[in-house]
TIRO-2110 file (N, C-alpha, C; in Angstrom, 1 decimal):
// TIRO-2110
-37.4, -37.2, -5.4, N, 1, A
-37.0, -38.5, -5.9, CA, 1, A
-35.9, -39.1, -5.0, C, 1, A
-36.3, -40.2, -4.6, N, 2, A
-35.0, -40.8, -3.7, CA, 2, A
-34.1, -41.5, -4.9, C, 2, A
-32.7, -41.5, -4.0, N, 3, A
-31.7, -42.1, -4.8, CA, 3, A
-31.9, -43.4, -4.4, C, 3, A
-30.6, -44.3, -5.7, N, 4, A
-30.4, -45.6, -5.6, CA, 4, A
-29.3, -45.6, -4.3, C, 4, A
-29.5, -46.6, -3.6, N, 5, A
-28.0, -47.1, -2.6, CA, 5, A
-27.2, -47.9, -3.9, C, 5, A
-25.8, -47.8, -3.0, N, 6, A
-24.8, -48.6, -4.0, CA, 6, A
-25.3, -50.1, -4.5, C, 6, A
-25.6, -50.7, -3.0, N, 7, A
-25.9, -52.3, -3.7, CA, 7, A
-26.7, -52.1, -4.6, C, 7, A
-27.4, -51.2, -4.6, N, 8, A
-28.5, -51.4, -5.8, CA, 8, A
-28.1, -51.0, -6.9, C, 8, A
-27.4, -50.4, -7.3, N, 9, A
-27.0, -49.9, -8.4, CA, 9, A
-25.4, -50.8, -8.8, C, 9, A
-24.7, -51.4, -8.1, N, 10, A
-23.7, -52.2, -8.6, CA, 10, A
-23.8, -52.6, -9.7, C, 10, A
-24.6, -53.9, -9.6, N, 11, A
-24.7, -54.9, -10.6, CA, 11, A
-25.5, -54.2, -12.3, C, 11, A
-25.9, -53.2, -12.2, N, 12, A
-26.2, -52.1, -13.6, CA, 12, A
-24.4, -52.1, -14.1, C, 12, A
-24.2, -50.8, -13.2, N, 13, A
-22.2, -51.0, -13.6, CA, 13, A
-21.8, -51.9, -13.6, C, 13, A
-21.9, -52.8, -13.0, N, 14, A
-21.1, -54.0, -13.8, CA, 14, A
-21.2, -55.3, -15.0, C, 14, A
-22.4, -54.4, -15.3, N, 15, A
-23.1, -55.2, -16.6, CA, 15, A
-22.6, -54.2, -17.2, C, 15, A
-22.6, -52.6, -17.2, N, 16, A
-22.0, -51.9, -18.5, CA, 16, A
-20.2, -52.2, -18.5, C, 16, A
-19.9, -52.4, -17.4, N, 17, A
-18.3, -52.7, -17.8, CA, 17, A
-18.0, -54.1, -18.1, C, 17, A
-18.5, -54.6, -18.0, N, 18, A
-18.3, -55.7, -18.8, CA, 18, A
-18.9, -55.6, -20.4, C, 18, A
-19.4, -54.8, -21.0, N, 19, A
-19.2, -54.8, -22.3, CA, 19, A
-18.1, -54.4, -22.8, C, 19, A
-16.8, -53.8, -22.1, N, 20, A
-15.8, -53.3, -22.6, CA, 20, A
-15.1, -54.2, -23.0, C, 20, A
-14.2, -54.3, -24.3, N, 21, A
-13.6, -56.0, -24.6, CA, 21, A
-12.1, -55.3, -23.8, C, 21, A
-11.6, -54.0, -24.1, N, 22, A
-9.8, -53.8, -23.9, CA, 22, A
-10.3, -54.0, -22.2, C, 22, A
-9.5, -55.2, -21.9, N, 23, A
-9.1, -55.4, -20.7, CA, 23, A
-8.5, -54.4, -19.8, C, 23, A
-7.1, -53.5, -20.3, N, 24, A
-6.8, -52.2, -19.6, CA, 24, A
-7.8, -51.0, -19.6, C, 24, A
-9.3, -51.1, -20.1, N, 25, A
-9.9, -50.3, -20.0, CA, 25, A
-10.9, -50.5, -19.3, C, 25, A
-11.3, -51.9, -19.3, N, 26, A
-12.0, -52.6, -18.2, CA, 26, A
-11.4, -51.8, -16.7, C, 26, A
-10.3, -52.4, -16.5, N, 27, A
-9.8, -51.8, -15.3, CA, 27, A
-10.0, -50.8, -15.1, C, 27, A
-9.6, -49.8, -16.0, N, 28, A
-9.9, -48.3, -15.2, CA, 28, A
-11.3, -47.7, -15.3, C, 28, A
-12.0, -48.5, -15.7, N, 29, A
-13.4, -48.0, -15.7, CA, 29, A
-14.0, -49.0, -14.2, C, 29, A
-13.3, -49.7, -13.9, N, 30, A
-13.7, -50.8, -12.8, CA, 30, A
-13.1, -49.4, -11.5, C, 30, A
-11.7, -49.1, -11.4, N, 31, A
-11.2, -48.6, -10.2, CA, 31, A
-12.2, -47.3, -10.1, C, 31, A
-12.2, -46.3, -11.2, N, 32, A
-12.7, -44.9, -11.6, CA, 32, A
-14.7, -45.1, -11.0, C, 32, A
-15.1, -46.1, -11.7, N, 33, A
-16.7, -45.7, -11.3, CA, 33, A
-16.8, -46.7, -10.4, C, 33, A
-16.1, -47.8, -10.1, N, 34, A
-17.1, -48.6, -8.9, CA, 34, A
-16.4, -48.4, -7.6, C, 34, A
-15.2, -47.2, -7.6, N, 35, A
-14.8, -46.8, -6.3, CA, 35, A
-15.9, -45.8, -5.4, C, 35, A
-16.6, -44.9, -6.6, N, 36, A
-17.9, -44.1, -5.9, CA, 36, A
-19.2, -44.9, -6.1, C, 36, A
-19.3, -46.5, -6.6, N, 37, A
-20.3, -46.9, -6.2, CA, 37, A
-20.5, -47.8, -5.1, C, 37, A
-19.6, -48.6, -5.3, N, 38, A
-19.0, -49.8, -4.1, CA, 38, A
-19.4, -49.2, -2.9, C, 38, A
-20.0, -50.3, -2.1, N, 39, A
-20.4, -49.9, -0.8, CA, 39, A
-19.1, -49.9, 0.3, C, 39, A
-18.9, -49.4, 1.3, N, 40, A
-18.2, -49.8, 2.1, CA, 40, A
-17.3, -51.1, 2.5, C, 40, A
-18.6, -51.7, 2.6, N, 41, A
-18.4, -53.2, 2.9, CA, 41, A
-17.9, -54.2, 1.6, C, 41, A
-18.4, -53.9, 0.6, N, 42, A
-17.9, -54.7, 0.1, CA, 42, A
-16.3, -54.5, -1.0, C, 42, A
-16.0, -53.1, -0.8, N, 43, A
-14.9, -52.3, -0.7, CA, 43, A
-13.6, -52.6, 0.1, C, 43, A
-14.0, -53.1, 1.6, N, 44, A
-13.6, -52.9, 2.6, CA, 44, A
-13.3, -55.0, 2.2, C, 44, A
-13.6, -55.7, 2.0, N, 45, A
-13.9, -57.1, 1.7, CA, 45, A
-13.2, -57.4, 0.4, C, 45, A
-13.1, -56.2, -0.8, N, 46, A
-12.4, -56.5, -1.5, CA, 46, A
-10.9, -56.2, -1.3, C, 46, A
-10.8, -54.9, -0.8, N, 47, A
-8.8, -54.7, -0.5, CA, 47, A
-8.6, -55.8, 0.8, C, 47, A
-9.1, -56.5, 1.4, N, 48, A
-8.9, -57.8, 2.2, CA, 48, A
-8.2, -58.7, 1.8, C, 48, A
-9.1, -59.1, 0.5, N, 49, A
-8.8, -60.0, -0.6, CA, 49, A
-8.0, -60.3, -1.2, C, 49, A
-7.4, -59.2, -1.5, N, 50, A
-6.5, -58.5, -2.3, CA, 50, A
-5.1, -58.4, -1.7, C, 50, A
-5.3, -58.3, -0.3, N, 51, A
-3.9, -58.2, 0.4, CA, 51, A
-4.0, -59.7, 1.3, C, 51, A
-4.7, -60.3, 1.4, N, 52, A
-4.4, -61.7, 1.3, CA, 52, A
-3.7, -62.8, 0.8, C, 52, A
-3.4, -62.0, -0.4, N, 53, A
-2.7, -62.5, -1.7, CA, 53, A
-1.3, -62.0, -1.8, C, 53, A
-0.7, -61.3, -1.2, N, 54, A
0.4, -60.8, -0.9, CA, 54, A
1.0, -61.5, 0.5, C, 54, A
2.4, -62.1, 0.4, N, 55, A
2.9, -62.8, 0.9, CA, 55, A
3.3, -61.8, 2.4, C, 55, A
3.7, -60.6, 2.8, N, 56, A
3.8, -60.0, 3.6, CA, 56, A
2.7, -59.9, 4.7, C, 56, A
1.4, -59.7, 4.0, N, 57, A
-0.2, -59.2, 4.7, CA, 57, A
-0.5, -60.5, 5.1, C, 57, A
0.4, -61.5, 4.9, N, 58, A
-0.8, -62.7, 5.8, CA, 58, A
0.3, -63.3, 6.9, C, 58, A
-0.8, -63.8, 8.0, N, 59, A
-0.5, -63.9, 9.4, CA, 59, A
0.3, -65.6, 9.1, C, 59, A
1.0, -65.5, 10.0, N, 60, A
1.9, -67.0, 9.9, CA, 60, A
1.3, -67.4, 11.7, C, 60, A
1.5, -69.0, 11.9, N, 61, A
1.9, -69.0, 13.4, CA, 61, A
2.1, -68.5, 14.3, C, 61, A
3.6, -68.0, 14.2, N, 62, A
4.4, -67.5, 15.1, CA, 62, A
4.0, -66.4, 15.3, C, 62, A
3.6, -65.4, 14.5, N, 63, A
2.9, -64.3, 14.9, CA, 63, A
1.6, -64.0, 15.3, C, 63, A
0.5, -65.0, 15.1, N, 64, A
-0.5, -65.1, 16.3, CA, 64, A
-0.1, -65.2, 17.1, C, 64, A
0.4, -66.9, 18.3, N, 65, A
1.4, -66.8, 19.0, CA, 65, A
2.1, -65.5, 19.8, C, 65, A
2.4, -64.9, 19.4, N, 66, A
3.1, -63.4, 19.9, CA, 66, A
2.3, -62.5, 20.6, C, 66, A
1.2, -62.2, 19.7, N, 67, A
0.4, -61.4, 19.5, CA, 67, A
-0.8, -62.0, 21.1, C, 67, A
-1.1, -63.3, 21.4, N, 68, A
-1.7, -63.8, 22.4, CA, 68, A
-0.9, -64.0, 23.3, C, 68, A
END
C-alpha cells in the first residue's frame, strides 16, 4: 500500500482541527500533528511569515545597502 504525501493529507488535518472550539487546544494540536505533516515547503514559508512579523527579522535599507 503506498502512503499519502503531506500535501495530500494536510487539508484532512486541518478539517479535523478545526472542529476543536478551545482555541489553546486548537494550537497545540496545530504545532503537535501538522509539524509531522507539513511539507517542508510550506513549513519552511510558514516560520518566514512568522518572523516577518517581528520587528528585528526584517531587512531595513541601510542594511541591503551594506550587504551589496
Amino acid at each position: 500500500m503506498k502512503g499519502l504525501t503531506a500535501d495530500q493529507i494536510y487539508p484532512s488535518v486541518m478539517f479535523q482541527i478545526n472542529q476543536v472550539q478551545d482555541p489553546s487546544e486548537r494550537q497545540k494540536l496545530e504545532t503537535m500533528i501538522l509539524g509531522a505533516v507539513e511539507s517542508k515547503l510550506r513549513r519552511k514559508a510558514r516560520i518566514s511569515a512568522q518572523l516577518d512579523k517581528i520587528p528585528r527579522y526584517q531587512y531595513n535599507q541601510k542594511t541591503i545597502k551594506k550587504i551589496k
